[in-house]
N, C-alpha and C positions, 0 to 999 in steps of 0.2 A: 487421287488417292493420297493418304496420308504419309504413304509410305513411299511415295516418289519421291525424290532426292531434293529436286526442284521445291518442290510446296514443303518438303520436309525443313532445307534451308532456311525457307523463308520466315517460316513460323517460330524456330531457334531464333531467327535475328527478331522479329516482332519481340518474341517471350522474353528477350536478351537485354532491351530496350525497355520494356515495362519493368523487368526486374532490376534495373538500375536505377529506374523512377522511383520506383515504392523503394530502393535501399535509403535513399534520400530522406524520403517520408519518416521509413522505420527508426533511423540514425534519430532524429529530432526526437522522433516519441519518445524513443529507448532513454534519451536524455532526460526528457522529463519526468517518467515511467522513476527510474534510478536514483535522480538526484532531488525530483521537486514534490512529486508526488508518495514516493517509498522511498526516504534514506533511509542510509544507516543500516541497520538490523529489520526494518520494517518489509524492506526489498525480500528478503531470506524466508519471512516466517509471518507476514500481515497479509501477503499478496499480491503482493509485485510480481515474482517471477510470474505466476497465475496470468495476471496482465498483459506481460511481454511476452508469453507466448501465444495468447490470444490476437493481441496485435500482431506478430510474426506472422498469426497463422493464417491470417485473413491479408494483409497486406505483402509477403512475399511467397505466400503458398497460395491462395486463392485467388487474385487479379491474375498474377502471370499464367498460372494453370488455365484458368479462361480462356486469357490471349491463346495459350498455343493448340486449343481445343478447336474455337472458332476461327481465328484469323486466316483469310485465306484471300490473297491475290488474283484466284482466278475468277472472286464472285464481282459480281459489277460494282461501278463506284456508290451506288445508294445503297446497296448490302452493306459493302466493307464498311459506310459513314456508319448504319445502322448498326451492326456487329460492336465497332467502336464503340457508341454511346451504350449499348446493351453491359461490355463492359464494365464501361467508364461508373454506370448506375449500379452494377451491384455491385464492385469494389469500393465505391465510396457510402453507401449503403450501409455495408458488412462493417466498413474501418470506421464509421459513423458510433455504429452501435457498440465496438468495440472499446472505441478511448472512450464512449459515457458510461459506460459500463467501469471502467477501469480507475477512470478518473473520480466516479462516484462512489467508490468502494475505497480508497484512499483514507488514510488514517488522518483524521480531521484533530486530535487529540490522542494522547496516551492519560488514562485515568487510571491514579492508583487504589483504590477501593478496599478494603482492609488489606489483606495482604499481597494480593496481585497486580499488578497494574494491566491495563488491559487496552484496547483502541478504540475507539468512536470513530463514527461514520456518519456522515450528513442523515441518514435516513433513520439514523435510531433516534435522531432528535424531534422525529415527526412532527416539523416545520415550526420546532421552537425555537430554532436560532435561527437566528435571522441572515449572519453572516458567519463563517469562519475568522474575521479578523476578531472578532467578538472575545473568544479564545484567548486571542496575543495578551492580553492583561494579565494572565494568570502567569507566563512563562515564556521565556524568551528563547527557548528551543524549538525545532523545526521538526515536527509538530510540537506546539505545546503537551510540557508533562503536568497535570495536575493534580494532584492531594483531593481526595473524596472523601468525607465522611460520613460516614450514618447515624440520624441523630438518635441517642439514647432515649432522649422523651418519647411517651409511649402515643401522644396525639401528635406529634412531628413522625416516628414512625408508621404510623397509621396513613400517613401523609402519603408517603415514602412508597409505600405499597400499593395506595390507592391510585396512583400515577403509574404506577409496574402496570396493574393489571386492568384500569378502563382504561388508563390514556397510550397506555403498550409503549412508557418509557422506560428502558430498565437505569437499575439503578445509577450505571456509571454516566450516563447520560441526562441526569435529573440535575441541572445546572444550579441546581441551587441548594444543592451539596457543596460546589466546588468550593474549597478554601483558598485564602490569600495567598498569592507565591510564598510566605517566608514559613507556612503551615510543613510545606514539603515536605522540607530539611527534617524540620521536628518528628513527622511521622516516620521517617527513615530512618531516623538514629532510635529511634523508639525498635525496631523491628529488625536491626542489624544481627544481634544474637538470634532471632527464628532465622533471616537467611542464612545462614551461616551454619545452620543444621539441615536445612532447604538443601544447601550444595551437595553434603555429603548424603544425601538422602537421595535426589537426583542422578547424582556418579559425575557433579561438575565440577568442584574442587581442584581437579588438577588445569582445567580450563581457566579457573580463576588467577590462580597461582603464575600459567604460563601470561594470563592479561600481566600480572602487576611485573613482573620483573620484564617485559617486554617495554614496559611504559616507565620503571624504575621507580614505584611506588607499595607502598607498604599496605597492609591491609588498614591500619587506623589511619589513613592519609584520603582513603575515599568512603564512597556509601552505594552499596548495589541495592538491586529491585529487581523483582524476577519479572519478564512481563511474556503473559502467556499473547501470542497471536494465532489469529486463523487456522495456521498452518506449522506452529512449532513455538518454540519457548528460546527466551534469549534472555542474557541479565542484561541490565541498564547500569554505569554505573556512574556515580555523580559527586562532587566534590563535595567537602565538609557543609559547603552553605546550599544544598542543594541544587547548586547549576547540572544540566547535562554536560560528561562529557567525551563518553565512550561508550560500548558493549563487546560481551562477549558468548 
């Protein structure tokens, strides 16, 4: 019975041991989850948390759950091996599906597109890039932040559209929009008076305010960017020559 003290012991120390395995596992991922795949602001409002508790949930809620469900010492030794690998296959299984999942949804690019800037994701590129490092030429931020444009010509816009809706690239993702790193700067300072009314239309203003005296900068000393993600909106904000190199 489950609720004999004995089997009941035993199963705490099994689930006790598994859960100290997968803390293991989780610690690694949480790192990469935080720091490789969502910095910064990306964590908060692109999808990370999303992520990490996907991964939480499957790697310290569902493996051990298992263990303390099945695991039992009075069944013979080919049960218990058996029991074990039944484990072992759907936690690693689940935690399988979980980091592709997570890792594939990862902000491969921040793209600013008239006034927003916004994330790319491997899948919106429907298998046109070829690599993520591809990307690093435009910008030396982690993810790269890119300048999009939309062209004014009305046969390049025609373009532009034609690729949204047979090839199902939207715009921010249509790589050959993207401008040359030093485009950035210029599209930012162009746009600084709409953010700026952006703030107080928002109610972030006083957000702003507590960034710059926190960091002891004045508002002509940097350049914001709103960038809406997934799950919520954050400003980016970037030095006079368009480098990253905070949010708030």
């Amino acid at each position: 019975m489950i609720f004999d003290r004995g089997v009941l012991r035993t199963k705490l120390k099994a689930t006790g041991i598994h859960l100290g395995l997968s803390s293991v596992v989780f610690a690694l991922l949480a790192y990469l989850i935080v720091f490789e795949w969502y910095p910064g602001p990306y964590f908060g409002v692109d999808g990370g948390w999303q992520g990490i508790r996907l991964v939480a949930a499957v790697d310290l809620v569902l493996g051990p759950l298992i263990t303390f469900l099945i695991f039992d010492l009075r069944k013979r030794r080919r049960e218990i091996v058996f029991d074990l690998i039944t484990i072992a296959t759907i936690q690693v299984g689940a935690l399988i599906y979980g980091i592709y999942t997570t890792y594939n949804q990862r902000p491969l690019a921040i793209v600013l597109l008239d006034d927003f800037a916004m994330s790319t994701t491997m899948d919106l590129y429907a298998g046109r890039l070829e690599s993520p490092r591809v990307l690093r030429q435009y910008s030396d931020a982690q993810p790269p932040i890119i300048y999009a444009e939309i062209p004014r010509d009305r046969e390049k816009l025609d373009e532009v559209l034609r690729i949204k809706f047979e090839d199902k690239i939207l715009e921010h993702a249509q790589m050959w929009l993207y401008r040359p790193p030093d485009a950035l700067a210029s599209a930012l300072r162009q746009r600084q008076i709409l953010y700026s009314q952006m703030l107080d239309k928002f109610g972030e203003r006083d957000a702003y305010q507590a960034w710059l005296r926190e960091h002891g900068k004045r508002e002509d000393e940097v350049l914001i960017a709103p960038f809406n993600g997934r799950y919520g909106r954050a400003w980016l904000v970037f030095d006079l020559d368009g480098g990253y190199r905070s949010h708030f």
